[in-house]
C-alpha positions as CSV (number, residue, x, y, z in Angstrom):
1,X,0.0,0.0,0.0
2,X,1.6,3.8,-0.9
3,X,1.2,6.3,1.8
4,X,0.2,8.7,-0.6
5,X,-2.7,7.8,-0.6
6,X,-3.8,7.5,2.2
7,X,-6.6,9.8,3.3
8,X,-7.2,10.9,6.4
9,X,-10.7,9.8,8.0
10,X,-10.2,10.5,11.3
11,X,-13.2,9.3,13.1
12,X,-11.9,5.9,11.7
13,X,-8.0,5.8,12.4
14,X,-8.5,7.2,15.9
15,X,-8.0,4.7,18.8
16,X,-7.6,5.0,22.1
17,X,-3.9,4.4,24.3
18,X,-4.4,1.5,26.0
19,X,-6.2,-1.8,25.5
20,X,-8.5,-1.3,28.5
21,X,-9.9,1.7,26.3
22,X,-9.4,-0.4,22.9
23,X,-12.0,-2.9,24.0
24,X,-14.2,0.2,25.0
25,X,-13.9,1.9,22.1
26,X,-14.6,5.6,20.3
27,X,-13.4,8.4,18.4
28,X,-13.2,11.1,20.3
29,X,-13.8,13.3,16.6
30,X,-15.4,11.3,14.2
31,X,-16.6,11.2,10.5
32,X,-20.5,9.5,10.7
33,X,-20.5,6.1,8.8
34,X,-23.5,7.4,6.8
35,X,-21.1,10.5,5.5
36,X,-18.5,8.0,3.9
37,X,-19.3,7.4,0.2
38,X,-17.8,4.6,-2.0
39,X,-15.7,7.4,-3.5
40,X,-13.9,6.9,0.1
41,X,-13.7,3.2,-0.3
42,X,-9.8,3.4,-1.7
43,X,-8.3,5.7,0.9
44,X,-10.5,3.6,3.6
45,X,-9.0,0.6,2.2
46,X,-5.5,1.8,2.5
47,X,-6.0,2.5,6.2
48,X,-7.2,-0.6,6.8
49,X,-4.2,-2.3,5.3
50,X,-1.9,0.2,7.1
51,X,-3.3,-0.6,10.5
52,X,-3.3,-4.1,10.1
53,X,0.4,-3.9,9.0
54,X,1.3,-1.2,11.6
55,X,-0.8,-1.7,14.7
56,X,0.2,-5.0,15.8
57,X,3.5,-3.8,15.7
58,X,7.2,-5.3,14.4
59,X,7.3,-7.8,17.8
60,X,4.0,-9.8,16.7
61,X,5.9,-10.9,13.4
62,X,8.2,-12.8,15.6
63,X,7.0,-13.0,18.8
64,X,6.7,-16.8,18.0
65,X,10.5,-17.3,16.9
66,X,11.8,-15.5,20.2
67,X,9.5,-17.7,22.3
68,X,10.5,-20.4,20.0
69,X,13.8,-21.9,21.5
70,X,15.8,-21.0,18.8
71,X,16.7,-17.5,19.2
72,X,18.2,-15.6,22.0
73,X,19.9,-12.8,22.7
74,X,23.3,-12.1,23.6
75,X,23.3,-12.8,27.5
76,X,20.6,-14.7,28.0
77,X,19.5,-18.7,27.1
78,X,16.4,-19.2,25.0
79,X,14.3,-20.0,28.3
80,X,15.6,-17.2,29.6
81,X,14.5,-15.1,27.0
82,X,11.0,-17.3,26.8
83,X,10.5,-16.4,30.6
84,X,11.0,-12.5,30.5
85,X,8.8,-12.2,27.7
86,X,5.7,-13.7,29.2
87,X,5.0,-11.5,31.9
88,X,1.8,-9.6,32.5
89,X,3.8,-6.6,32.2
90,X,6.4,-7.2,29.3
91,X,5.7,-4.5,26.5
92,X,5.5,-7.1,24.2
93,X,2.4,-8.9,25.4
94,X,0.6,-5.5,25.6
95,X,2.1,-3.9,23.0
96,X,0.3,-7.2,20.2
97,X,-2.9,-7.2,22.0
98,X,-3.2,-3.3,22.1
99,X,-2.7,-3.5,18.4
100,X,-4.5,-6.2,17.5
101,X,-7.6,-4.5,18.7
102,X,-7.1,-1.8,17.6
103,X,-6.7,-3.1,14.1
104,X,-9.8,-4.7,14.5
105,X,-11.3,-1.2,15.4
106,X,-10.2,-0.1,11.8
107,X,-11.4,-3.5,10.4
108,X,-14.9,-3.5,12.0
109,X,-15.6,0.3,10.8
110,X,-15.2,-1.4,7.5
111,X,-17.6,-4.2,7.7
112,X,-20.3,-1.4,9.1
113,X,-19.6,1.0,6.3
114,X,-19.6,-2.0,3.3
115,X,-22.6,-3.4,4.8
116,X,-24.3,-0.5,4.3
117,X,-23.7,0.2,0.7
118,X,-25.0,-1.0,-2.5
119,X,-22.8,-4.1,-3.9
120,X,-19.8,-2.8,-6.3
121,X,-16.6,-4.6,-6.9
122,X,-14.5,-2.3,-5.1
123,X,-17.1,-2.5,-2.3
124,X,-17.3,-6.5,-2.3
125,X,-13.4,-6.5,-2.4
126,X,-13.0,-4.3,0.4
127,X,-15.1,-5.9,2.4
128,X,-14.0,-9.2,1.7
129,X,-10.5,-7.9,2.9
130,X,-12.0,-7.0,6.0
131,X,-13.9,-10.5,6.9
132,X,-10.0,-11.5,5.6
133,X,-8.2,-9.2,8.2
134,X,-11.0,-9.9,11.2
135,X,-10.1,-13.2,10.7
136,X,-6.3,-13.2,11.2
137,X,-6.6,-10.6,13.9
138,X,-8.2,-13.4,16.0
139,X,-6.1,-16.3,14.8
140,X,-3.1,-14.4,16.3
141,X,-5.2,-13.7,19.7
142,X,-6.6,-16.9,20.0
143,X,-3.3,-19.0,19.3
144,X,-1.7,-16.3,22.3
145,X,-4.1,-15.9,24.3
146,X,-7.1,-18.7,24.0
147,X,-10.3,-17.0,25.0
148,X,-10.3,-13.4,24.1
149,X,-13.6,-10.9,23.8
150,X,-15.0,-11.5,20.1
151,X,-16.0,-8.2,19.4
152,X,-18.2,-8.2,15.9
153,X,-19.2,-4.5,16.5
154,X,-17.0,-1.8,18.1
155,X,-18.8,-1.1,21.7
156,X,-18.8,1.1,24.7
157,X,-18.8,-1.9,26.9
158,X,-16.3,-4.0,28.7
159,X,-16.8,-7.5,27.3
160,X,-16.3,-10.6,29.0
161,X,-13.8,-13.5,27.5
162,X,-15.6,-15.9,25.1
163,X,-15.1,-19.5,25.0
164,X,-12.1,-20.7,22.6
165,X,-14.8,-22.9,20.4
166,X,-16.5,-19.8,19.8
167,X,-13.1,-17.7,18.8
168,X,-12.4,-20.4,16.7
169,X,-15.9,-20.7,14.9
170,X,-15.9,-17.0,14.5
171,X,-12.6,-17.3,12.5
172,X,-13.9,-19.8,10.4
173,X,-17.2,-17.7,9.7
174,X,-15.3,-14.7,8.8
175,X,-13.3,-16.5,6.0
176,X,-16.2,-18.0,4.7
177,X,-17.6,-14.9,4.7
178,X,-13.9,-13.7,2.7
179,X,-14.0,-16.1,0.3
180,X,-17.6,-15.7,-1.1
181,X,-16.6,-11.9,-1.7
182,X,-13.0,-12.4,-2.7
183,X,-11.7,-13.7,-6.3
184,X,-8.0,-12.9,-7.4
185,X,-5.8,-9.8,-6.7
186,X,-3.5,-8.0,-8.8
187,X,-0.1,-9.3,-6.9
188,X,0.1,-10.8,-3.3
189,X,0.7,-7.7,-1.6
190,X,-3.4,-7.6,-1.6
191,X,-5.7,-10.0,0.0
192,X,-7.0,-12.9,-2.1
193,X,-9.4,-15.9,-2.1
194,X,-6.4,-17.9,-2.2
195,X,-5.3,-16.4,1.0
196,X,-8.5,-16.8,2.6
197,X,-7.8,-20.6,1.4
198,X,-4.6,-20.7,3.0
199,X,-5.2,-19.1,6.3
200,X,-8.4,-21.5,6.4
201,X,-6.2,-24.5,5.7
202,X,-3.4,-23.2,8.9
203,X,-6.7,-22.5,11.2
204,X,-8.4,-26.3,10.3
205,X,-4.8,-27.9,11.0
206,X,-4.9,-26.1,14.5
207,X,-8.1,-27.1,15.9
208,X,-7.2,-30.8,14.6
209,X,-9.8,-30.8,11.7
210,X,-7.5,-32.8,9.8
211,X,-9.1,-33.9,6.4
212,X,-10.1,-30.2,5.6
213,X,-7.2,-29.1,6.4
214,X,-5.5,-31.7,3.8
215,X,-8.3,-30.7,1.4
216,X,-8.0,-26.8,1.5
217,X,-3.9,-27.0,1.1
218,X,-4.3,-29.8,-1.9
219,X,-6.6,-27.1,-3.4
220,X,-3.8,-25.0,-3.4
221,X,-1.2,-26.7,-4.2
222,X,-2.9,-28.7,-7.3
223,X,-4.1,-25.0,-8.3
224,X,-1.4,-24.3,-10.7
225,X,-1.4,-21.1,-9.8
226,X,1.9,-21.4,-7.0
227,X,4.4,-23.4,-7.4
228,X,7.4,-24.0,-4.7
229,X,10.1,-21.2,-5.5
230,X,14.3,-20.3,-4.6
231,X,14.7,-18.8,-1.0
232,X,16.6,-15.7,-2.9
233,X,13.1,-14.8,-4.6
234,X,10.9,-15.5,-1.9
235,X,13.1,-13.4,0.8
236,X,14.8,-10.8,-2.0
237,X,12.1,-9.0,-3.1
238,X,12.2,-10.8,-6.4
239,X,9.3,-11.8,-8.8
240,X,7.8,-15.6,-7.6
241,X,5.5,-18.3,-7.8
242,X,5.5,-19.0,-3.8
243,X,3.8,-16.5,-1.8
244,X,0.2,-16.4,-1.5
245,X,0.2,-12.9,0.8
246,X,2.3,-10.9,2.2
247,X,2.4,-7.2,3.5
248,X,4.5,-5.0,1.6
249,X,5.9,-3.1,4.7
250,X,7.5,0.2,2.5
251,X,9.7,2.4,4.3
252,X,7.5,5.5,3.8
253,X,4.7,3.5,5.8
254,X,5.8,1.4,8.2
255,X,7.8,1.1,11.3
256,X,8.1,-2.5,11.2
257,X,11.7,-3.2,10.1
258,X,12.7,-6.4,11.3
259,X,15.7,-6.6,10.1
260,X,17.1,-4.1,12.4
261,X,16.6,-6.2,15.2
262,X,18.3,-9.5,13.9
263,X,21.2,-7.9,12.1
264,X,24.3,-7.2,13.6
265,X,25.6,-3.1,13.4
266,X,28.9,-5.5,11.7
267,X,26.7,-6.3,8.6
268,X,26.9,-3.6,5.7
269,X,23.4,-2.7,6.1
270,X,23.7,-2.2,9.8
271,X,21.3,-3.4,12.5
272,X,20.8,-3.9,16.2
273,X,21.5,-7.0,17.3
274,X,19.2,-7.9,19.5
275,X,18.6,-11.3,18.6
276,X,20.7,-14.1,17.5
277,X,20.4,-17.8,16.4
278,X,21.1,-20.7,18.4
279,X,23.9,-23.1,17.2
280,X,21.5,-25.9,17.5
281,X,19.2,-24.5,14.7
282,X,22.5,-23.5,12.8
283,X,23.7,-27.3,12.7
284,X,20.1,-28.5,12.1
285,X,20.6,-26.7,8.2
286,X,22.9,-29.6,6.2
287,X,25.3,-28.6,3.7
288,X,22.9,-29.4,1.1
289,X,20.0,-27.5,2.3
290,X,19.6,-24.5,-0.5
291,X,17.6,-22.6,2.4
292,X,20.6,-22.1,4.7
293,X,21.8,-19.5,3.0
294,X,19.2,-17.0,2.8
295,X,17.8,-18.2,6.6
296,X,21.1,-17.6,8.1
297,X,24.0,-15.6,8.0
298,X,27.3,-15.2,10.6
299,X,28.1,-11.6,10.7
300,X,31.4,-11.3,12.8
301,X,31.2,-14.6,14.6
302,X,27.3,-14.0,15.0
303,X,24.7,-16.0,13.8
304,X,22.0,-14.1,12.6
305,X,18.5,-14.5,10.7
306,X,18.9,-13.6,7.0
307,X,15.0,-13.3,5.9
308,X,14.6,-9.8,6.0
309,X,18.1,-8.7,4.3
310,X,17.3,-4.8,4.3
311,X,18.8,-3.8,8.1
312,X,18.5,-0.3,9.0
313,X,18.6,0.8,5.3
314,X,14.9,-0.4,4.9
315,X,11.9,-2.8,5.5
316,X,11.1,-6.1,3.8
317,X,8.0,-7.8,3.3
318,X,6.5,-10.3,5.8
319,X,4.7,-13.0,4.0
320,X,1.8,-14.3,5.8
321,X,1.1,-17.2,3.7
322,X,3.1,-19.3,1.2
323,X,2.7,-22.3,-1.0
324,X,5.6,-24.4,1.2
325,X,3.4,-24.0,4.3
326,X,1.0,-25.5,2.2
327,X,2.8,-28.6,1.6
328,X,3.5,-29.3,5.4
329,X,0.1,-28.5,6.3
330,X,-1.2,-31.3,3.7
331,X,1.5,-33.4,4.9
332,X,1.0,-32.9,8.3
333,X,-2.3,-33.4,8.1
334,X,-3.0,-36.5,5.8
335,X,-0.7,-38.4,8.0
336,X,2.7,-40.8,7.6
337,X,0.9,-43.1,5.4
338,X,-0.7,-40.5,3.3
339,X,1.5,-37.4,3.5
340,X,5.1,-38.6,3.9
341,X,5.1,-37.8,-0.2
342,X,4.2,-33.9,0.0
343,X,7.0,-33.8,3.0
344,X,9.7,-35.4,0.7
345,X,8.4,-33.4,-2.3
346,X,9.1,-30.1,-0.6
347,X,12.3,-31.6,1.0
348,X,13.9,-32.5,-2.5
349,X,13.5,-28.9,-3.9
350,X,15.0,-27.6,-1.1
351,X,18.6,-29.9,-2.1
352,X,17.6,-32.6,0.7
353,X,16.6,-36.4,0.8
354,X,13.8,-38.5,1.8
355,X,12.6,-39.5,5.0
356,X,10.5,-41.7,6.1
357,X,9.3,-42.9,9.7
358,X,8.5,-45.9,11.5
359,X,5.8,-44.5,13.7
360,X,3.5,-41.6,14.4
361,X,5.4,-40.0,17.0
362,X,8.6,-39.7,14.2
363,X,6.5,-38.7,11.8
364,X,5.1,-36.0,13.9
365,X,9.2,-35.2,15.2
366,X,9.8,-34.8,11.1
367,X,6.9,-32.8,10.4
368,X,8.2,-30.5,12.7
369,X,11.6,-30.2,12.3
370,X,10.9,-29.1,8.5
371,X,8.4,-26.3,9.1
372,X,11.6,-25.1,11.8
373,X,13.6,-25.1,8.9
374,X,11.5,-24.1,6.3
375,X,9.5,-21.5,7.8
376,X,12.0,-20.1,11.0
377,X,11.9,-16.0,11.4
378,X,8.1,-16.4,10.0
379,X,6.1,-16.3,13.1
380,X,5.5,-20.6,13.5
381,X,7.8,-22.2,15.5
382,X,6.2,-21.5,19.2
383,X,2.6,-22.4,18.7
384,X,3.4,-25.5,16.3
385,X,5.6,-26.7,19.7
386,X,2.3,-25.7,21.4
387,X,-0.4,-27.2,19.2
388,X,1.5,-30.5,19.2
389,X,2.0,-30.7,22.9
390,X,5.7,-29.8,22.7
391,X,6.2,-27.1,24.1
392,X,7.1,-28.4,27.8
393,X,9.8,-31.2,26.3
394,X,11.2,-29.0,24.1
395,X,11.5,-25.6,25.3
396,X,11.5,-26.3,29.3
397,X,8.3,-24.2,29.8
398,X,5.5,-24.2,32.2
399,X,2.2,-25.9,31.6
400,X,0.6,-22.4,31.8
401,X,3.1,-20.8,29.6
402,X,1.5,-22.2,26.3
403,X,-0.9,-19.3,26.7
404,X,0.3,-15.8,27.4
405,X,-0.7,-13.1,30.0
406,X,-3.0,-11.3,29.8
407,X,-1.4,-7.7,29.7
408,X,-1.8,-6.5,33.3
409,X,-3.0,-2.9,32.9
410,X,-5.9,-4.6,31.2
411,X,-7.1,-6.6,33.8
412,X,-6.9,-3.2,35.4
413,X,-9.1,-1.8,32.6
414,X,-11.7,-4.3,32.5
415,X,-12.4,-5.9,35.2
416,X,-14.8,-8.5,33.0
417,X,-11.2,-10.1,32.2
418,X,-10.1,-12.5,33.3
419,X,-6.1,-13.3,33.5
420,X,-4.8,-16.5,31.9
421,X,-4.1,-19.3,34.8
422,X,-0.7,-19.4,36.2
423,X,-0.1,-15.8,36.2
């Protein structure tokens, strides 16, 4: 999306500070839905795409790699790391639910504008964007947090949790809802039915729905439309055939430069440092693997993620959905008899050889150990630990730490909240 175009609405890109206010939500100056006119339906369009990009902020693209067990940062061990970020006061935690409601405070003022105009294209698009976008909002807060308010309409009240069932129907209903609006886009920096597809396939696969989940990534896959690609394309900005959607993130709109926080200030394009990779992950990649070299780097002695190559000089995309995590999805979810082809498929493009396994539980261990390699810095590795029952073996965590806090200053808020056990 170009900044330039953005137009300023106000009653519909103010939010409040804190979350406590963003689930008791209003514009302290707004512009009446019945004033808006499809004639605002571009610039409103590109705020809704900048808010979902910006809002979250950069930490929720990769709050699942730091809690991961792969990354760390200079002083501290990965459970280290995993045990300062889930507290009920970490800016983190607060910082992805503030912004994830208040995307969803952009997003719903777009479902109640479309819904009251006359079908259009541009108005069926944008609103199928929106069901899109509500959607993934609350597949990120129900995969954190479990039961979270659903809010369908922006409200003066202070809502109570709802059940995760519900959270997870909801998400389900919305990209129905996506889909039947939604055809192709003009490049996948734009929400498509394929992307409403793909996001359906990854929520199926986590609530265990297994044979749609195998269905809706074989759709995909079989579509001829995407077709497994090199990591220098996918991660270099380049023309390819892989990625289904991702943000654009442009310098001249965004603050979300990831880069700069796994980058070393040694590496030409500069960087922060904050983060570094674990020399178990960097001896997981063989020689053979032709993803190594774009998913790491050692800058100085320091390993480093390598996905987001622009530092301090710019931003990179973040893909939200590409054809590879189609692959392990469908072989995930068919099974060892079924699926151990797709695996090895997407194993020999990427320079490596077959696999096979003897029993569930390895088949479940391989399954796992490709989407860390396949898709590490893109947001997977802590909930797939967590939706597979894991997360305690692996990473040394808590039973109650597969969920995070709720932020504390909005238990103080909203006293209809309730916090998360264990905390």
């Amino acid at each position: 999306m170009k900044l330039r175009y953005l137009i300023a609405l106000s009653g519909f890109l103010l939010m409040a500070a804190s979350c406590g206010k963003r689930l008791d939500l209003y514009p302290s100056s707004a512009m009446a839905p019945q004033a808006v006119t499809s004639k605002d339906l571009p610039a409103l369009r590109v705020g809704m795409y900048n808010d979902m990009q910006n809002d979250p902020g950069v930490y929720s693209f990769i709050l699942f790699d730091l809690l991961g067990g792969d990354i760390h940062t200079a002083s501290n061990a990965p459970i280290d790391l995993i045990n300062n970020i889930l507290s009920p006061l970490n800016s983190m935690i607060a910082g992805g639910w503030n912004g994830y409601y208040g995307a969803l405070f952009q997003v719903n003022n777009v479902i109640s504008i479309c819904e009251g105009m006359e079908a259009s294209e541009t108005r069926n698009r944008t609103l199928g964007e929106a069901h899109y976008f509500r959607a993934l909002i609350y597949y990120n807060l129900v995969t954190r947090w479990g039961r979270v308010p659903v809010l369908k309409e922006n409200t003066l009240e202070k809502p109570f949790r709802d059940p995760v069932a519900d959270v997870w129907k909801f998400i389900e209903e919305e990209l129905n809802a996506a889909s039947a609006l939604l055809s192709t886009s003009v490049s996948y920096y734009y929400v498509s039915a394929d992307a409403a597809t793909a996001l359906k396939a990854r929520v199926f696969l986590s609530q265990g729905k297994m044979t749609g989940a195998a269905a809706l990534a074989e759709d995909l896959i079989t579509s001829g439309r995407y077709q497994l690609d090199a990591f220098e394309k996918i991660f270099r900005k380049q023309a390819n055939t892989e990625v289904i959607f991702a943000f654009e993130n442009l310098s001249e709109e965004s603050s979300n430069n990831i880069s700069d926080l796994f980058y070393t200030y040694a590496h030409p394009n500069k960087g922060q440092g904050s983060y570094r990779v674990s020399q178990q992950l960097v001896n997981a990649y063989t020689g053979t693997d032709k993803r190594k070299a774009i998913s790491l780097i050692n800058i100085a002695g320091t390993d480093c993620v390598n996905k987001y190559p622009s530092g301090q000089t710019g931003k990179d995309p973040v893909i939200i959905s590409r054809i590879a995590e189609m692959y392990l999805i469908s072989a995930e979810a068919q099974g060892r008899v079924n699926g151990l082809a797709r695996l090895n498929q997407l194993r020999s493009y990427r320079g490596l050889l077959p696999v096979s396994a003897a029993t569930d539980d390895q088949y479940t261990e391989l399954i796992l150990e490709e989407r860390r390699l396949e898709l590490m810095g893109e947001n997977f590795r802590f909930y797939d630990l967590v939706r597979t029952n894991k997360a305690i073996q692996k990473l040394g965590i808590r039973q109650h730490q597969a969920l995070l806090p709720i932020p504390g200053r909005e238990l103080q808020y909203n006293t209809n909240l309730e916090p998360n056990p264990g905390y």
